[in-house]
BAFI-34292 format. One line per 3 residues: number of its first residue (from 1); their letters; for each residue x, y, z of C-alpha. Coordinates in steps of 0.5 Angstrom, whole numbers, always signed. Each point is the difference from the previous one (the first is absolute). Layout:
// BAFI-34292
NUM) A) X,Y,Z  ...
END
This chain:
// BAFI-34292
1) XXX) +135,-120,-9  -1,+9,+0  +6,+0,+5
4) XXX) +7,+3,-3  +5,-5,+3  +5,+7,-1
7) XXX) -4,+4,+5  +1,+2,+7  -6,+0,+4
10) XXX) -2,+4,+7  -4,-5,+5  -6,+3,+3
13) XXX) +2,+0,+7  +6,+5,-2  -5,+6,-1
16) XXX) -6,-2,+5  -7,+1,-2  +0,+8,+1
19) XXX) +7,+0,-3  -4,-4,-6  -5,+4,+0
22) XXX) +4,+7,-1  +4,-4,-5  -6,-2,-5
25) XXX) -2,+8,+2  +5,+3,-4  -2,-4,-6
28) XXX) -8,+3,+0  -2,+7,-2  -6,+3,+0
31) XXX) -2,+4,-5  -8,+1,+1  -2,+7,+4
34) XXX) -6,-4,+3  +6,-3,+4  +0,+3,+6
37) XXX) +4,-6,+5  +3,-5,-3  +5,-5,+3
40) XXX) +3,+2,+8  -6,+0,+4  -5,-5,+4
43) XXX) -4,+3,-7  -1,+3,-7  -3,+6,+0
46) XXX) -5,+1,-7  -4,+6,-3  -6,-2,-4
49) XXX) -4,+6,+0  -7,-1,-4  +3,-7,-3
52) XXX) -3,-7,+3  +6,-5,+3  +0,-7,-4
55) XXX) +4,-5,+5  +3,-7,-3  +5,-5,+2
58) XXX) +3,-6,-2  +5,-5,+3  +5,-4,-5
61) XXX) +2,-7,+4  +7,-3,-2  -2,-8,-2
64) XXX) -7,+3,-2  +1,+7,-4  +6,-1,-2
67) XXX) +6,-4,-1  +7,+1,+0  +3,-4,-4
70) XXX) -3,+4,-5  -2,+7,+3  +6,+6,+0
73) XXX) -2,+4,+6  +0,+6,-5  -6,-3,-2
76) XXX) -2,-2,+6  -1,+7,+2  -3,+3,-6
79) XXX) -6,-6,-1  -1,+2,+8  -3,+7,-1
82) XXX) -2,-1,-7  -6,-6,+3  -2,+6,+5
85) XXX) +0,+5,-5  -4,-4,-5  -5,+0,+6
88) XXX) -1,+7,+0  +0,+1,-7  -7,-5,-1
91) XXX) -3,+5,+5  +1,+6,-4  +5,+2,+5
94) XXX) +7,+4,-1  +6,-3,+4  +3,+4,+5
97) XXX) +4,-3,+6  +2,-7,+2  +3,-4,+6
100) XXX) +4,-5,+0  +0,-7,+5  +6,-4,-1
103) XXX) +1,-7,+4  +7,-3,-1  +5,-4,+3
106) XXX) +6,+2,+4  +4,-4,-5  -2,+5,-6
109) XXX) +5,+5,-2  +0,+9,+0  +1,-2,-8
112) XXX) -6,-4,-2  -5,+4,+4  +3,+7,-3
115) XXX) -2,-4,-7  -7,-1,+2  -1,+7,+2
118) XXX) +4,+3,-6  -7,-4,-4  -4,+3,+4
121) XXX) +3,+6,-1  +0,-1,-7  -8,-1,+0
124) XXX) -1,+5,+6  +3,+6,-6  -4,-3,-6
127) XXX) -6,+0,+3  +1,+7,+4  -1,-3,+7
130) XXX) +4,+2,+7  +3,-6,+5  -2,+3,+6
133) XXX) +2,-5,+5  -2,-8,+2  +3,-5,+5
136) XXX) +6,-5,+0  -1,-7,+3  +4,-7,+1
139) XXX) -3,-6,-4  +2,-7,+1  -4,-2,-5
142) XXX) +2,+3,-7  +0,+8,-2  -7,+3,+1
145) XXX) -1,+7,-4  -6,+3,+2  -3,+7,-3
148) XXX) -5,+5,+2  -2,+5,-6  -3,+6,+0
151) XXX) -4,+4,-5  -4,+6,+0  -7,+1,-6
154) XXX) -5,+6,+1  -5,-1,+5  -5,-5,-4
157) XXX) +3,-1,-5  +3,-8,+1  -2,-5,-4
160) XXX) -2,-7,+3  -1,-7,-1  -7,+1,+2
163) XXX) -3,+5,-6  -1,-4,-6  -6,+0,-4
166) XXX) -5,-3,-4  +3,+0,-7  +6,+3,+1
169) XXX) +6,-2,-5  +5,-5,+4  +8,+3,-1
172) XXX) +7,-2,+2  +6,+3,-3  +6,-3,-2
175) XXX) +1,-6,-1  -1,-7,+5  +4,-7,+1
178) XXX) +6,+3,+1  +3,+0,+6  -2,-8,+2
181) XXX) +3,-1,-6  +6,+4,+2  +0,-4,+6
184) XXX) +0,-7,-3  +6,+1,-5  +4,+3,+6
187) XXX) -2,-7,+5  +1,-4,-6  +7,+3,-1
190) XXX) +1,+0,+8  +0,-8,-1  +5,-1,-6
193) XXX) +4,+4,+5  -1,-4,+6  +2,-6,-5
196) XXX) +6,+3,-3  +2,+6,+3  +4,+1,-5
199) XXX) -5,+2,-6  -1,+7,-1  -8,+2,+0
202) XXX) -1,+3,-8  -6,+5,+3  +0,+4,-7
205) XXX) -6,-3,-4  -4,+1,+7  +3,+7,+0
208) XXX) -8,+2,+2  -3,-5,+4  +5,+1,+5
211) XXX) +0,+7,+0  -7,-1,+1  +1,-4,+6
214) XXX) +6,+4,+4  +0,+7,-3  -8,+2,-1
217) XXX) -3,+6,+0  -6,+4,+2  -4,+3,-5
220) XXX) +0,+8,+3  -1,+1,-8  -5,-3,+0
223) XXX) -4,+5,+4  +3,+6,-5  -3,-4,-5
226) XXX) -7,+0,+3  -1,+7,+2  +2,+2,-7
229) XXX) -4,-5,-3  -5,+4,+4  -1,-7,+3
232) XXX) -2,-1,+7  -1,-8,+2  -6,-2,+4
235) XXX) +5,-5,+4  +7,-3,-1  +5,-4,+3
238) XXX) +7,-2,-1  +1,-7,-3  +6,-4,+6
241) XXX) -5,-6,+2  -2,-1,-8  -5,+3,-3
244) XXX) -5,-6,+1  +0,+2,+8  +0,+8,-2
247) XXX) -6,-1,-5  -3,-4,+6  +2,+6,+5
250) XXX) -4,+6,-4  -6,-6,-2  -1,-3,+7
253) XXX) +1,+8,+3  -4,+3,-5  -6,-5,+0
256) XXX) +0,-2,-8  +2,-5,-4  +6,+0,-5
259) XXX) +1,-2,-7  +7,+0,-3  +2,-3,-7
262) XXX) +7,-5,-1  +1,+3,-6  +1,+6,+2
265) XXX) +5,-1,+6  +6,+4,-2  +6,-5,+1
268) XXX) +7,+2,-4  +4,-5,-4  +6,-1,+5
271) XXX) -6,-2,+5  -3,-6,-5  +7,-3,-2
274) XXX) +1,+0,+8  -7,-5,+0  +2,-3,-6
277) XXX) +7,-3,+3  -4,-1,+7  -6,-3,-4
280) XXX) -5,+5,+5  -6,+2,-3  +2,+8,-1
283) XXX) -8,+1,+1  +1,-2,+7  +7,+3,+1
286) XXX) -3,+8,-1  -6,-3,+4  +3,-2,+6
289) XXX) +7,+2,+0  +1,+6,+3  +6,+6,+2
292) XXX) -2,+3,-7  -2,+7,+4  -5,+1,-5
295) XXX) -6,+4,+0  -7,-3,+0  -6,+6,+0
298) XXX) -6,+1,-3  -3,+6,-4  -6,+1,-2
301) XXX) -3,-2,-7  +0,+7,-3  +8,+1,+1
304) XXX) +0,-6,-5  +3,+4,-5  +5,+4,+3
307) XXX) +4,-6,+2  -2,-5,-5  +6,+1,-4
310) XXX) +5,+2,+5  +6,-5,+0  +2,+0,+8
313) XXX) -8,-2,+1  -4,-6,-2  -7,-1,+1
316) XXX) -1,-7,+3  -8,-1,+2  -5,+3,+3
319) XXX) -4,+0,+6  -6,-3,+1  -6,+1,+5
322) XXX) +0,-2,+7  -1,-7,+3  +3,-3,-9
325) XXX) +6,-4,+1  +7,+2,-1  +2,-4,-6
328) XXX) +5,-1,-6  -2,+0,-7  +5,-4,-4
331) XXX) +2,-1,-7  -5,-5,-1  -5,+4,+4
334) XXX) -2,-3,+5  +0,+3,+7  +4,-2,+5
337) XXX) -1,+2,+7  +6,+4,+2  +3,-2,+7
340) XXX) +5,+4,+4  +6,-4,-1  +6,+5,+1
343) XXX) +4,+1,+7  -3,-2,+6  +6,+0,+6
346) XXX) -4,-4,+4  -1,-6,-4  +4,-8,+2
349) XXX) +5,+2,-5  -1,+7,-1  -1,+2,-6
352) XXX) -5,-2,-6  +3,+6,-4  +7,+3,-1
355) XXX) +5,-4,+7  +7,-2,+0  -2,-8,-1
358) XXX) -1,-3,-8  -4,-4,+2  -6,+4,+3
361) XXX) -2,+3,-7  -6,+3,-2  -7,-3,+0
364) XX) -4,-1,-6  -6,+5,+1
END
């Protein structure tokens, strides 16, 4: 479906994988003077003088990441550096380089693969981050695009899962739910075409969630906002498994239970209506979908009134003392315990979360 019939592609094979390499070379720039060996060599030269190294990756899987039928390459591309950056961010960290891992078929074209670095390239120049080198690889089983991210924060200054406190307010940025339900329009949609290839998707009353789901951003301005809030949060992750499994990482990582409230989730009126049609509990969806690339961190009480009123940030809970439980109270207040629910790459199915089949849809907590 995203291939233009009209145009003209060039086979892998007639470049070669240096020839390849060169090619995509010429699409990047460096632009950061910390830079001081990117593409070429056996390896990339950085300087980091008096900063800490944060280092993160992720791998995207066709079949298990992404699809096609619905994914441009552009997209592709772009979502890849953006799921890295988002880890960086949640440890306070400003991004800074990028390596790229790509294993395709030899049937793919020169056209489809520049696509997916130019989305890279897009992402690469918004959030200031050099591509200094990576591997290319043949896959007999689908596309595989793994990045490995690098950021710098002064020496003792990242923030981690494993600092929250007793009392701290419990926060999350934006808004959650989006992106699974983004994902369920686009699959619904995917069957109506299988059905009948000649109707056309109308994905313009779902214009959000699926921006949601193909073209997330990380929140870098998040930790502008903070810092002139005068704001230092006590731990923080980034909301890619559901913010169920990430309210557990910082509980379970920082030995305290957790309590947050139903009402106080921050769900837009786009991602109710998908619930609604889908006759899915929009509770459980911002629980456990996942891909919203959100933050969740803790503060302390005492910056309650530095950020209570704050339209980007909304506090949902509090933590509690060590060994309490981890629990939702609902509208009806009753306290339910929290299970993560989110991905897991590793169960039957995949997925409890955010994954390319309907039928593995989210639990209810």
């Amino acid at each position: 479906m995203l291939d233009d019939k009209n145009k003209t592609f060039t086979p892998l094979q007639e470049l070669g994988e240096f020839g390849l390499i060169e090619h995509l070379e010429a699409l990047l720039e460096i632009r950061r003077q910390e830079t001081i060996l990117g593409i070429g060599d056996d390896a990339a030269i950085i300087n980091h003088n008096g900063f800490e190294t944060v280092v993160t990756t992720d791998i995207l899987i066709e079949g298990v990441h992404f699809d096609f039928f619905y994914t441009p390459l552009l997209h592709l591309g772009y979502k890849a550096i953006v799921v890295n950056v988002s880890d960086l961010i949640a440890m306070g960290a400003e991004p800074t380089h990028a390596l790229v891992g790509l294993a395709t078929s030899a049937r793919s074209s020169v056209e489809a693969l520049e696509d997916i670095y130019r989305g890279i390239q897009m992402a690469c120049a918004q959030y200031g981050i050099d591509l200094i080198g990576g591997d290319t690889t043949t896959s007999r089983s689908g596309m595989m695009l793994s990045i490995t991210a690098l950021g710098k924060v002064p020496k003792g200054q990242a923030i981690k899962r494993c600092t929250a406190k007793p009392k701290d307010l419990i926060v999350v940025t934006g808004d959650l739910g989006g992106a699974y339900c983004g994902l369920l329009v686009l699959e619904r949609e995917k069957e109506v075409f299988k059905a009948n290839p000649y109707v056309q998707p109308d994905l313009a009353p779902y214009d959000y969630v699926v921006k949601r789901l193909l073209k997330p951003q990380a929140r870098q301005d998040v930790l502008q906002q903070l810092q002139s809030l005068n704001i230092k949060p006590t731990a923080m992750i980034d909301i890619s498994d559901g913010l169920s499994s990430e309210l557990l990482h910082i509980a379970t990582r920082s030995g305290l239970g957790a309590k947050i409230y139903e009402n106080k989730l921050p769900i837009d009126q786009q991602t109710f209506k998908v619930c609604e049609e889908m006759q899915l509990n929009a509770t459980t969806v911002a629980l456990n979908g996942g891909e919203d690339y959100e933050l969740l961190f803790t503060i302390p009480l005492s910056d309650f009134e530095k950020i209570k009123n704050h339209p980007d940030f909304t506090i949902i809970g509090h933590m509690t003392d060590e060994n309490d439980p981890v629990v939702l109270v609902t509208n009806l207040n009753e306290e339910i315990p929290i299970t993560a629910q989110g991905w897991n790459a590793f169960r039957s199915k995949g997925f409890g979360g955010t994954n390319s089949n309907q039928e593995n849809e989210p639990k209810e907590t």
